[in-house]
C-alpha positions in Angstrom: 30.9 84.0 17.5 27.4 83.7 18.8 25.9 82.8 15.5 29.1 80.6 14.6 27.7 78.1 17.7 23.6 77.8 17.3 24.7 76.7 13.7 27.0 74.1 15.8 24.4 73.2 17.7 21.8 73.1 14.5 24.0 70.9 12.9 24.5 68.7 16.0 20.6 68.6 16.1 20.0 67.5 12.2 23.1 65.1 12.8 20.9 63.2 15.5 17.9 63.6 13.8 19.8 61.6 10.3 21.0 59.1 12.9 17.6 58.3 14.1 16.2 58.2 11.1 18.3 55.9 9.5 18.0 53.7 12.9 14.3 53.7 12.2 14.4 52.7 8.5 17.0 49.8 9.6 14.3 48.7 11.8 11.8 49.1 9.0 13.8 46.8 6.7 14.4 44.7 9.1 10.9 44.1 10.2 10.0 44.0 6.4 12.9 41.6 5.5 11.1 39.3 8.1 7.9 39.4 7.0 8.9 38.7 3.6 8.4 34.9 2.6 11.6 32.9 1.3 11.2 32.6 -2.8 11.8 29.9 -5.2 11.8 29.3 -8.3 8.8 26.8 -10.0 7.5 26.2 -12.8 3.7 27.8 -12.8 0.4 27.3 -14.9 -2.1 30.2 -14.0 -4.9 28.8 -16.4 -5.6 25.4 -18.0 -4.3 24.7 -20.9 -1.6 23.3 -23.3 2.2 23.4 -21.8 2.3 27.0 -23.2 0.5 28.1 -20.2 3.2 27.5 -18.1 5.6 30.1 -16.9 9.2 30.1 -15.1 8.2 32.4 -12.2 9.7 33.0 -8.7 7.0 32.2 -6.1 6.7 32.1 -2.1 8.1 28.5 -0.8 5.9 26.4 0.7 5.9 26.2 4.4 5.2 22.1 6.0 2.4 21.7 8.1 2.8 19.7 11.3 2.7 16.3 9.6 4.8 17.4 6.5 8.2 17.6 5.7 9.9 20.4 3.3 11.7 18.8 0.8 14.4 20.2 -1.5 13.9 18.4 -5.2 16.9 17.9 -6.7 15.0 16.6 -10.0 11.5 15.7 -11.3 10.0 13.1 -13.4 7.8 14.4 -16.8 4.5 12.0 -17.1 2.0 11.6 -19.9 -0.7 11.4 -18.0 0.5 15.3 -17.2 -1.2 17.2 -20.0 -4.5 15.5 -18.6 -3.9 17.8 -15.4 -2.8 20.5 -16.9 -5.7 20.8 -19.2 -8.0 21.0 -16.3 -10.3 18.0 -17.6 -9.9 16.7 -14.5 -9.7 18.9 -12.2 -12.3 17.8 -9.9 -11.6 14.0 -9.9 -7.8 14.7 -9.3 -8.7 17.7 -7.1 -6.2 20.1 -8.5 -6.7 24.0 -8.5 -5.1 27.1 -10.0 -2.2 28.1 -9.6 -0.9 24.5 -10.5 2.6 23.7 -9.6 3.1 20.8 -11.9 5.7 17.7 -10.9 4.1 14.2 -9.3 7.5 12.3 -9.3 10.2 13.9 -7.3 13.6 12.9 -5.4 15.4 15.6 -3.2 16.4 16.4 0.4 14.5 16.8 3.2 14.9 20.3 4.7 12.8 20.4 7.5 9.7 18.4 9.3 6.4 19.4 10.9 6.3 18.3 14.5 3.4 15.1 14.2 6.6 14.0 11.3 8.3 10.9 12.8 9.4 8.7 9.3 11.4 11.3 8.0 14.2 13.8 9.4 16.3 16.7 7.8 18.9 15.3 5.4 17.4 12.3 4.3 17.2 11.5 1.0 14.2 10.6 -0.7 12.3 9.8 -3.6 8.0 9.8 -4.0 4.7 11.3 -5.7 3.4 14.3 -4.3 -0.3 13.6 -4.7 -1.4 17.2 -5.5 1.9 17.7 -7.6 4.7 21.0 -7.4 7.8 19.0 -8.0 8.7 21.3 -10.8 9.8 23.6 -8.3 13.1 24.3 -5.9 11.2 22.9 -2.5 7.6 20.9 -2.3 6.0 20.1 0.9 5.0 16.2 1.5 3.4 14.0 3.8 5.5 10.6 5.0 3.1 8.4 3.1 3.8 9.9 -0.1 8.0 9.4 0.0 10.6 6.8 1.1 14.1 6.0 1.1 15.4 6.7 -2.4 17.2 3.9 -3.9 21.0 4.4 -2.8 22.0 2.8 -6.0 20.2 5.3 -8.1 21.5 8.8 -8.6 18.6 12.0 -7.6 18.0 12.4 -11.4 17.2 8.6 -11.8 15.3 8.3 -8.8 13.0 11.2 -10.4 11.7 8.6 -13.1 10.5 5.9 -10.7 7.7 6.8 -8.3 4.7 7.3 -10.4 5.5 4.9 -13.4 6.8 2.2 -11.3 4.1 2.5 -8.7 1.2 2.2 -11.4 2.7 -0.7 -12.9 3.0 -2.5 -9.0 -0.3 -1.3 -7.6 -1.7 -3.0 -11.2 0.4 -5.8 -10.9 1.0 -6.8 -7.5 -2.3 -5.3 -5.6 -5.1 -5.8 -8.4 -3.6 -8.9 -10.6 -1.9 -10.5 -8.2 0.5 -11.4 -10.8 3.0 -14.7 -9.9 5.2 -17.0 -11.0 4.4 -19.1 -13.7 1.3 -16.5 -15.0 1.6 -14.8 -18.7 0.8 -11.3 -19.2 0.2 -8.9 -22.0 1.5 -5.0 -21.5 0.8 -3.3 -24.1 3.5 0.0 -24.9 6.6 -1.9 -22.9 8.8 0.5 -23.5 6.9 3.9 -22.1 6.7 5.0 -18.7 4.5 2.7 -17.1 5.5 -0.6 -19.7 9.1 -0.5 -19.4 8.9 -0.6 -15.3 5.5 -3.0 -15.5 8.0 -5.6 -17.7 10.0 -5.6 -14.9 8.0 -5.9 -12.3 6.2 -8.8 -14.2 9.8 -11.0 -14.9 10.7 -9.7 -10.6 7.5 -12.3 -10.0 8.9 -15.0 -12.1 5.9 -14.2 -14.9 6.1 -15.0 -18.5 5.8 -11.6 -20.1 4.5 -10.7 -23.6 4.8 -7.0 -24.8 4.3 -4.7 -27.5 6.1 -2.3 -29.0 7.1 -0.1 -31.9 10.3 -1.6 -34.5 13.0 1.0 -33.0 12.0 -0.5 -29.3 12.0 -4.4 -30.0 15.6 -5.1 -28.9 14.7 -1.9 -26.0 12.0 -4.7 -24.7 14.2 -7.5 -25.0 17.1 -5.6 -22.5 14.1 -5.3 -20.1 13.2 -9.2 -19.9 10.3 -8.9 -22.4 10.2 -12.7 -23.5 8.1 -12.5 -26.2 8.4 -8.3 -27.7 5.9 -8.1 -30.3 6.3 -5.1 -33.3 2.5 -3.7 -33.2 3.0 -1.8 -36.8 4.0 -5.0 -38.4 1.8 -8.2 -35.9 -1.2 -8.2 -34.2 -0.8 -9.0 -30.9 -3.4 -11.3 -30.8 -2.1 -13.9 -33.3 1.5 -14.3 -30.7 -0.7 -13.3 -26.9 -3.6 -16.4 -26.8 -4.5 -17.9 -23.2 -3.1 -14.7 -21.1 -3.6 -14.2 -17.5 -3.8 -10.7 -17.2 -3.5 -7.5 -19.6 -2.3 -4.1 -18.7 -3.0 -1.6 -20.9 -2.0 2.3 -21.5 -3.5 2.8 -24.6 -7.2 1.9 -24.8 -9.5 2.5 -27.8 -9.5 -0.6 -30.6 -6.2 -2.0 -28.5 -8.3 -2.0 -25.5 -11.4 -3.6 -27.4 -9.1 -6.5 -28.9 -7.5 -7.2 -26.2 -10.4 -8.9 -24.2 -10.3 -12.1 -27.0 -7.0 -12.9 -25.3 -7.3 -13.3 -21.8 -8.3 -17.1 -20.6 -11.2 -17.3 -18.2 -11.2 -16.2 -14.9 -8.1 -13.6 -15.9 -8.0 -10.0 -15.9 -7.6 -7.1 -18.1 -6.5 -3.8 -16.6 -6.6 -0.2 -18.2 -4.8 2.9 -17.3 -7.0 5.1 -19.9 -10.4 3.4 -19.7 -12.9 1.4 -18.1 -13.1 -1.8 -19.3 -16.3 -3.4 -20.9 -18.5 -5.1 -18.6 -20.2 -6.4 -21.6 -17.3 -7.9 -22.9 -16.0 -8.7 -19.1 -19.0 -10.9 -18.6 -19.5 -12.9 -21.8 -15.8 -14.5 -21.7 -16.0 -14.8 -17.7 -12.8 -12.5 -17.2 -12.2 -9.5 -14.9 -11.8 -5.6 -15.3 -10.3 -3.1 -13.3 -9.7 0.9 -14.4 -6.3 1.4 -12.8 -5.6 4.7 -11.2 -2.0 5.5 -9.0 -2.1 6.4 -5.5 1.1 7.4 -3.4 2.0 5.0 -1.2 5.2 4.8 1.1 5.1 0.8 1.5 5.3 0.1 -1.8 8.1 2.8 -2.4 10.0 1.0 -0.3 9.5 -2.6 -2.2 10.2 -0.9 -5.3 13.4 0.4 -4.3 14.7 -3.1 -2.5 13.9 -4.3 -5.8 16.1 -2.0 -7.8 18.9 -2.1 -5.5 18.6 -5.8 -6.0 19.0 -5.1 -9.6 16.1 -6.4 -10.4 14.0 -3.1 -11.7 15.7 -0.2 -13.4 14.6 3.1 -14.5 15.3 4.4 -18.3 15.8 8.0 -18.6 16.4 9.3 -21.9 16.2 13.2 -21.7 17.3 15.2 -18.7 16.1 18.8 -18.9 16.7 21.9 -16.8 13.5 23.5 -15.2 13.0 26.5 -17.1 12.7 23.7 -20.2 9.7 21.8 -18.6 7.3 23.3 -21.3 9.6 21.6 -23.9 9.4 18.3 -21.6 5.8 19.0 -21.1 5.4 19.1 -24.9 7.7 15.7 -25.5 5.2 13.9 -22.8 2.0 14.5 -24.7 3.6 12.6 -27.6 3.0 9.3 -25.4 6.1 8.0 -27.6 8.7 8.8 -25.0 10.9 5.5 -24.4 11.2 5.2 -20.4 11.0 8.8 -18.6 11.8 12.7 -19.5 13.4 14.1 -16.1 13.8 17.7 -15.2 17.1 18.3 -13.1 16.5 21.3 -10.5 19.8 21.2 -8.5 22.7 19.1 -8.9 23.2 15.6 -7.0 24.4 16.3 -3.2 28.3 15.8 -2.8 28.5 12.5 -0.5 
């Protein structure tokens, strides 16, 4: 009898001392669980390199500072000039570092908003270019001059293909040409990323607009208000473009170096790939400018009261899920991409 109650009271014991410890590794967990950061999935690059280096990884999510906002991207616009970053070539002028989340043209939700944030509140809806990139990913963190208001006629994955296209072809157009009505201008490769939206822009400002092209994307350049398309494999552009205004130019090399004979005095030529000859510049009395894109909210906003006018639309012809963005990567660097490759990360919010 005695023996038959100390092992009672034994097993009592080891019964409270499992219930602690399993109290104590709930706390553990707990305490663990809360440490832990929130994941997401992105696509990575670890080195420089082609678009083989990148890898589909889960990764921590970024946290917003005090004047950023989280954003959830619902999609995310491929650009050519995105090889050039991954390869590190740049690195320093575009002051990107390793690991590189690629991605500069996003549109998404806004989750949440650093306290100095007063543009932008959660659940807005937004489109923009993340200056340092990491659109290919489920969240990115941006300040308020980088986004605005996305287009409400546009759809998440069409919004993707606008911001850093469409705000090269303005900030070239409207802030350094000061293209107007009743100006020609010469845009060389009208139906890429930059062209098709800079043809649009161009006609927007009442300008007569000549453009080149390859044979399968003559009547593509026609639909966008191109007056005159020219077929670069079968005309030289400068026997149709004489007189110009202003030139904008993705390409560079011998198209860059011909182009010069056709601007008129006192016009411009603008490069997206080069810097123009100030040789050249100065003995026909015409202007340079090396374009590069810079974020900005203001002009976001006049690009999208423009499409919603109908006046500018965006062409997407591939829409790709995120763990295909070395495939997208790889269709980029062709630079023969009509309008814009978009990777779609979630699907469109229900209304």
């Amino acid at each position: 009898m005695q023996s038959h109650v100390k092992l009672s009271v034994m097993q009592i014991f080891h019964r409270i001392l499992a219930i602690l410890g399993f109290a104590i590794s709930i706390v553990f967990c707990h305490v663990a669980r809360t440490d832990e950061k929130p994941m997401m999935k992105a696509v990575v690059a670890h080195e420089y390199g082609g678009p083989e280096v990148l890898k589909f990884e889960n990764v921590p999510r970024p946290e917003p500072k005090e004047n950023e906002a989280l954003v959830r991207v619902i999609a995310s616009g491929v650009n050519p000039a995105d090889p050039l970053t991954l390869s590190g070539k740049y690195a320093r002028e575009f002051g990107t570092h390793l690991p590189l989340i690629p991605g500069y043209d996003i549109a998404g939700i806004v989750e949440k908003t650093g306290v100095k944030v007063t543009k932008l509140k959660a659940g807005d809806a937004i489109y923009g270019y993340p200056t340092f990139g990491g659109g290919w990913a489920e969240y990115v963190t941006v300040s308020e001059g980088e986004v605005a208001a996305k287009p409400a006629s546009l759809s998440f994955t069409e919004a993707a293909a606008v911001p850093m296209g469409a705000l090269t072809a303005w900030q070239a157009l409207v802030d350094v040409a000061q293209l107007h009505a009743g100006q020609t201008i010469l845009i060389h490769g009208g139906s890429g990323g930059v062209g098709s939206f800079a043809v649009q822009i161009a006609k927007a400002r009442g300008a007569r607009v000549i453009a080149t092209a390859s044979t399968a994307n003559q009547d593509f350049l026609k639909q966008l208000g191109a007056d005159v398309p020219i077929d670069y494999t079968k005309t030289r552009f400068e026997e149709i473009a004489k007189d110009v205004d202003a030139v904008l130019d993705p390409v560079g090399k011998e198209t860059l170096a011909r182009s010069y004979g056709v601007v008129k005095k006192g016009g411009i030529v603008m490069s997206l790939v080069a810097r123009p000859n100030r040789v050249e510049l100065e003995k026909r009395g015409i202007r340079g400018a090396a374009i590069s894109v810079h974020p900005d909210a203001e002009d976001l906003t006049e690009i999208a009261h423009l499409i919603d006018a109908g006046k500018i639309k965006p062409i997407v012809t591939q829409v790709l899920p995120l763990n295909k963005a070395i495939a997208a990567q790889q269709q980029a660097a062709t630079h023969h991409t009509r309008g814009k490759v978009v990777l779609r990360i979630a699907d469109d919010p229900k209304d």
